[in-house]
N, C-alpha and C positions, 0 to 999 in steps of 0.2 A: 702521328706515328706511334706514339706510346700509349694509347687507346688502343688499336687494332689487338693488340693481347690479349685488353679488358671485352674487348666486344665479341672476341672469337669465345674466349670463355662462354658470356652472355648465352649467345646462338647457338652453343652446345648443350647447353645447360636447359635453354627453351626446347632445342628439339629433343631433347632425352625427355621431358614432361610430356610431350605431347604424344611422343610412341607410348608411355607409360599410360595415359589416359583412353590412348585407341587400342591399348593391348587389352587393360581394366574392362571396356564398352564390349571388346569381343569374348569374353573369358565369361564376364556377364548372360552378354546374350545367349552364350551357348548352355550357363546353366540352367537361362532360364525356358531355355527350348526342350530341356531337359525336364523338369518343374512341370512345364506345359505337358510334357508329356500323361503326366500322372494325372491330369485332373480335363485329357482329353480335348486342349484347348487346338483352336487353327492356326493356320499357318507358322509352323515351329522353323521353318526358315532361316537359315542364321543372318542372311539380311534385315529379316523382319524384325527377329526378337533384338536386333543390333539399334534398330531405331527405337525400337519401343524401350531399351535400357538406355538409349541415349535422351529421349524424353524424360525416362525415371530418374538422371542424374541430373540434366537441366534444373528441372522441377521436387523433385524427391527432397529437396533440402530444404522448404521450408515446412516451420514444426506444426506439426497435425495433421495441415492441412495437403502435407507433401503425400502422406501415405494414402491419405483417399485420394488425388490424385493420381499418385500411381498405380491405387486399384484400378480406377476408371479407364487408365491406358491399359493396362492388360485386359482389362472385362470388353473395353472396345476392338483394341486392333487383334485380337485370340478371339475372339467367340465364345469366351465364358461367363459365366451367370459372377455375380459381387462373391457369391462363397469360394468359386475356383479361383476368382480371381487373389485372395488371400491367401489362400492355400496354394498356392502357386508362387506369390510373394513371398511366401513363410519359407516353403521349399527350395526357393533359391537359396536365402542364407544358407539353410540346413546345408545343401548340396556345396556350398562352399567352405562352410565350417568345415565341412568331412575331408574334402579336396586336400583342406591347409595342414589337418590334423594327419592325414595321409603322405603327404609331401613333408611334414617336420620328420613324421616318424622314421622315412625311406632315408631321410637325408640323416636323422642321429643314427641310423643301423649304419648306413655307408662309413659316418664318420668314426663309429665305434670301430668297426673293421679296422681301419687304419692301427688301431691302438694294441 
């Protein structure tokens, strides 16, 4: 009886990670549909690129050998050559560094207003 507290906590706390990790895979994949865009890669699909960032987080964490890994996911399931497929990795970040640098800004102007 004095668990069920502890455990509803638990189960909330799980599923708020796990929305947080299929928002991450989507937001992902859409940049890197994006990315693809530039370097004329296939199937930019948001299902697709959703798998193929969800292989990139599986895998993408171990050191070295994650990053050529996750070239080879891109170079395989897009159709581009080892250099787009960098340059399409590279441009993800970019495209999300810009995003966050975008979204800080909108959000310090909003909150300035206030003041």
């Amino acid at each position: 009886m004095q668990f069920d507290f502890l455990l509803a906590i638990i189960m909330g706390f799980a599923t708020l990670i796990i929305i947080v990790i299929v928002v991450f895979l989507i937001v992902y994949g859409l940049f890197l549909g994006i990315a693809l865009g530039f370097v004329n890669g296939e199937n930019r699909n948001l299902g697709t690129t959703f798998v193929t960032a969800l292989g990139i987080a599986l895998l993408g964490w171990i050191p070295i050998l994650g990053c050529i890994i996750s070239w080879y996911l891109i170079k395989t399931r897009h159709e581009v050559g080892w250099g787009g497929a960098i340059i399409a990795w590279l441009l993800t970040a970019i495209i999300a560094v810009i995003v966050i640098f975008v979204v800080m800004f909108a959000a310090g102007l909003s909150l300035f207003a206030l003041f």
